[in-house]
C-alpha positions as semicolon CSV with decimal commas, in nm:
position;residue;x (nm);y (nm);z (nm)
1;X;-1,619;0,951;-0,241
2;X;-1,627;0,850;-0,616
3;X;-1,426;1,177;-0,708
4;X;-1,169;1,103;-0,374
5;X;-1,090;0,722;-0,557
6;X;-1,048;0,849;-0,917
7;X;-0,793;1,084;-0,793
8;X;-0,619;0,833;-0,572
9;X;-0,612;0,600;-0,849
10;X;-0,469;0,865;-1,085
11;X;-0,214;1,070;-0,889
12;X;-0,118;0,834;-0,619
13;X;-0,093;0,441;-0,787
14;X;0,113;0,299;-1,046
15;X;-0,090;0,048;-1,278
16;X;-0,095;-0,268;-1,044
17;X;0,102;-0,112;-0,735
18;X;0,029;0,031;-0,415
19;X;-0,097;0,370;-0,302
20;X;0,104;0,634;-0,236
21;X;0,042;0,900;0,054
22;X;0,079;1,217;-0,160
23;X;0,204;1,291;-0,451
24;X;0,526;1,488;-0,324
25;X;0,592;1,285;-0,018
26;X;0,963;1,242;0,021
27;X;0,944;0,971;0,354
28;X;1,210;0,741;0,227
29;X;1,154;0,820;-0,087
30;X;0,794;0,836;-0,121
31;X;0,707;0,456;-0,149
32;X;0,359;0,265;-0,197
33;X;0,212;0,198;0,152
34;X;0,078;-0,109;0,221
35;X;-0,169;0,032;0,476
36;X;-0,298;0,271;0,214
37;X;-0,312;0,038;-0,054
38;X;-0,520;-0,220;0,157
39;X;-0,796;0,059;0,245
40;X;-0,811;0,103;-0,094
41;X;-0,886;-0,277;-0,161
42;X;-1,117;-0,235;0,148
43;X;-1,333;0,008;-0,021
44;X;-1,326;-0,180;-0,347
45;X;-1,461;-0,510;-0,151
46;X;-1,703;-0,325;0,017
47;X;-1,850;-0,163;-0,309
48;X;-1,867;-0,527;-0,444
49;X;-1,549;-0,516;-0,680
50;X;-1,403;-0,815;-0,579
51;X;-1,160;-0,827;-0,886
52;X;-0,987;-0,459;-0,778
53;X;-0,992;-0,573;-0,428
54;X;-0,852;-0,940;-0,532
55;X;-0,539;-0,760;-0,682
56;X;-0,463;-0,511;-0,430
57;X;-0,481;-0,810;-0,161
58;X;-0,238;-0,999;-0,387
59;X;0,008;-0,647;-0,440
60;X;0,062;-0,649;-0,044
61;X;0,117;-1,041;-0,029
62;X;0,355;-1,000;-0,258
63;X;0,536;-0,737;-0,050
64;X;0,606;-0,951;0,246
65;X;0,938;-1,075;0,322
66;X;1,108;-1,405;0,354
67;X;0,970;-1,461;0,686
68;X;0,613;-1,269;0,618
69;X;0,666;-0,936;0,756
70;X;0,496;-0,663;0,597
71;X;0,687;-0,337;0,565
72;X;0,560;0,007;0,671
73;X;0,566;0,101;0,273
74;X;0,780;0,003;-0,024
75;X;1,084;0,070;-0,196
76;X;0,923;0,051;-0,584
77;X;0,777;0,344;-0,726
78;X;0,926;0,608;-0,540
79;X;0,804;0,966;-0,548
80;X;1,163;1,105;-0,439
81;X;1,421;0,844;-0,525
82;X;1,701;1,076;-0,380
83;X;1,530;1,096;-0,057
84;X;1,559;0,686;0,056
85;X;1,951;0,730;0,113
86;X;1,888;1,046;0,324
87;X;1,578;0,832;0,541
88;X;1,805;0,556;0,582
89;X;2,121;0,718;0,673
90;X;1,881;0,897;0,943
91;X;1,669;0,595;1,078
92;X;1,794;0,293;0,898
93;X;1,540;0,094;0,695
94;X;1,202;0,154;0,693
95;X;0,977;-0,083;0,927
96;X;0,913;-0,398;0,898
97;X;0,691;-0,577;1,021
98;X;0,466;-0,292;1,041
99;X;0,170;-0,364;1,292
100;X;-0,088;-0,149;1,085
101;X;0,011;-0,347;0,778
102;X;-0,072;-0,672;0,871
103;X;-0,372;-0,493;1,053
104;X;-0,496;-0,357;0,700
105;X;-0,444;-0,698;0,528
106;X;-0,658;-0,917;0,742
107;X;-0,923;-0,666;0,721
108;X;-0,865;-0,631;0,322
109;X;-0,868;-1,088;0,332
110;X;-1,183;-1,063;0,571
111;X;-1,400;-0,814;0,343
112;X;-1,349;-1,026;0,052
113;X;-1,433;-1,321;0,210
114;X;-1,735;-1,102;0,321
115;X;-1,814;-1,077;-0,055
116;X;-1,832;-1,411;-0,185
């Protein structure tokens, strides 16, 4: 498990972003997933690192919109830049709210309340 987070946090997230699927995923572009990136804050709070998990919590706050709606992933960061046009063009934007977002983040706020 220690070997599958070192990798995650060096070939999938940007220093203080979200978590990317894979390195060559081209899904509108290849953003940071909020889902992803609160699993990883998940894990963090479970193995005690409230800090990490503290600042992944606060990356997917700060990707809600004007009314609160989480999006299925982000536009920052992209893997694939030339790919969002293509997504967009196909489906229109990506989704938001997103379900399994806000999902993620109340169980990422719950396990670090869990910690304290």
């Amino acid at each position: 498990m220690c070997a599958t987070i070192e990798r995650i946090e060096s070939e999938l997230r940007h220093d203080g972003g979200g978590v990317h699927r894979y390195a060559t995923d081209t899904y509108y572009g290849g953003g940071e997933w909020i889902l992803l990136s609160a699993w990883l804050g998940w894990y963090y709070a479970r193995l005690g690192d409230v800090a990490r998990a503290r600042r992944l919590l606060e990356w997917v706050e700060a990707q809600a919109g004007a009314q609160g709606g989480l999006p299925e992933q982000t536009a920052d960061h992209l893997n694939q830049p030339a790919y969002l046009n293509e997504w967009h063009q196909r489906w229109g934007e990506s989704a938001r709210p997103l379900l399994w977002s806000h999902a993620a983040y109340i169980i990422l706020q719950r396990a670090i309340m869990e910690v304290r």
